[in-house]
N, C-alpha and C positions, 0 to 999 in steps of 0.2 A: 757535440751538439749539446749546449746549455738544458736541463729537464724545463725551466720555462719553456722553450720552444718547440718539444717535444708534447708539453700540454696545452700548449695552444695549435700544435698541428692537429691532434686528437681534436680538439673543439673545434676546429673549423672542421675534419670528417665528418665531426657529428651532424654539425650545423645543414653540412651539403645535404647528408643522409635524407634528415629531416624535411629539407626543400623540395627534394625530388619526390617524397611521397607524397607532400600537397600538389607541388605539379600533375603527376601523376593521377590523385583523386578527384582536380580540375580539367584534366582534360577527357574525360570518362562521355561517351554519346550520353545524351538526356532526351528524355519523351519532349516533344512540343506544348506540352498545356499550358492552361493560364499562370500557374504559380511559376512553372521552369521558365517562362519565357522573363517574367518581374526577377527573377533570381538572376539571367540572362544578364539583364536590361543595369543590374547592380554590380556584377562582375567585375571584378579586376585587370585590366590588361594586360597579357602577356606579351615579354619583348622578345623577341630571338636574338641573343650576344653571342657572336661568336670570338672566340678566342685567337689570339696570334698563332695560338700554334693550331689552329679549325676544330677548337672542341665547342659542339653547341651548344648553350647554355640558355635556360628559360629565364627571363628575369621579370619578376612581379615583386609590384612596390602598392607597398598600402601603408599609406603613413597615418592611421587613424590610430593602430596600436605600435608603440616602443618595442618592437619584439623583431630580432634579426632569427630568421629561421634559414636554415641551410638543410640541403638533403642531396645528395647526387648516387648513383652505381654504373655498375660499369660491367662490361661482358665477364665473368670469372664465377669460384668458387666452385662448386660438387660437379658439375658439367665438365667444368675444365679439368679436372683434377686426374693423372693417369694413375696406371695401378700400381705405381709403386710409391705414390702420395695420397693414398687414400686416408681420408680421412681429416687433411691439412687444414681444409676450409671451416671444417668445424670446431679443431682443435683452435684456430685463429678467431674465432665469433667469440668462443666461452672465455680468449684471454683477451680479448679486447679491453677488458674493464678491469684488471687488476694489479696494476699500477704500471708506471711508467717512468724509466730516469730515478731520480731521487723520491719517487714516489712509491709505496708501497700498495698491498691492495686497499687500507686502509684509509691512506692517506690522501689516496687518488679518487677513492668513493669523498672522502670530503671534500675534495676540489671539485669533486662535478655536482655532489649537492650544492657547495658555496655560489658556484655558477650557473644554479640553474639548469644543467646540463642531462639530458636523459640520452641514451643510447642502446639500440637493440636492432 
């Protein structure tokens, strides 16, 4: 597997990461008052996409600003983890971001500053 394709599968992880935590911080109950209801009434539409293979996916389009955000998770990490992988999930967060393919930790920090890229 080419390390381009390797840094563009990383980017689009990020990008889902990303998504799902605005989904997320959008679909949160709100009080009924006057300002929540204008803030309502402004809202973005959420689609429900769902996938060929039935994964559901929230789709919100706001074409006011150029900015592709991506966010998704999934059931895993410290829960799932038995005893004799303790500690995998965490050992996998801190390497997330220290290079990739032909990228070193270096060089991969400059590819996701170049791009824009934030991950955590």
């Amino acid at each position: 597997m080419s390390n381009n394709i390797l840094f563009y599968k990383a980017l689009n992880f990020l990008i889902l990461v990303i998504a799902l935590i605005f989904i997320q911080s959008c679909s949160l109950p709100v009080k009924t008052t006057m300002e929540q209801e204008r803030r309502q009434e402004n809202a973005v539409p959420i689609q429900l996409v769902t996938s060929a293979k039935g994964i559901d996916i929230w789709l919100i389009e706001d074409h006011t600003i150029p900015v592709i955000s991506v966010d998704f998770s999934f059931a895993g990490g410290m829960a799932f983890e038995t005893e004799n992988k303790m500690g995998l999930s965490y050992m996998l967060s801190v390497m997330m971001d220290e290079g990739a393919g032909k990228y070193d930790s270096q060089s991969f920090q400059k590819q996701l500053e170049d791009y824009v890229i934030g991950m955590s």
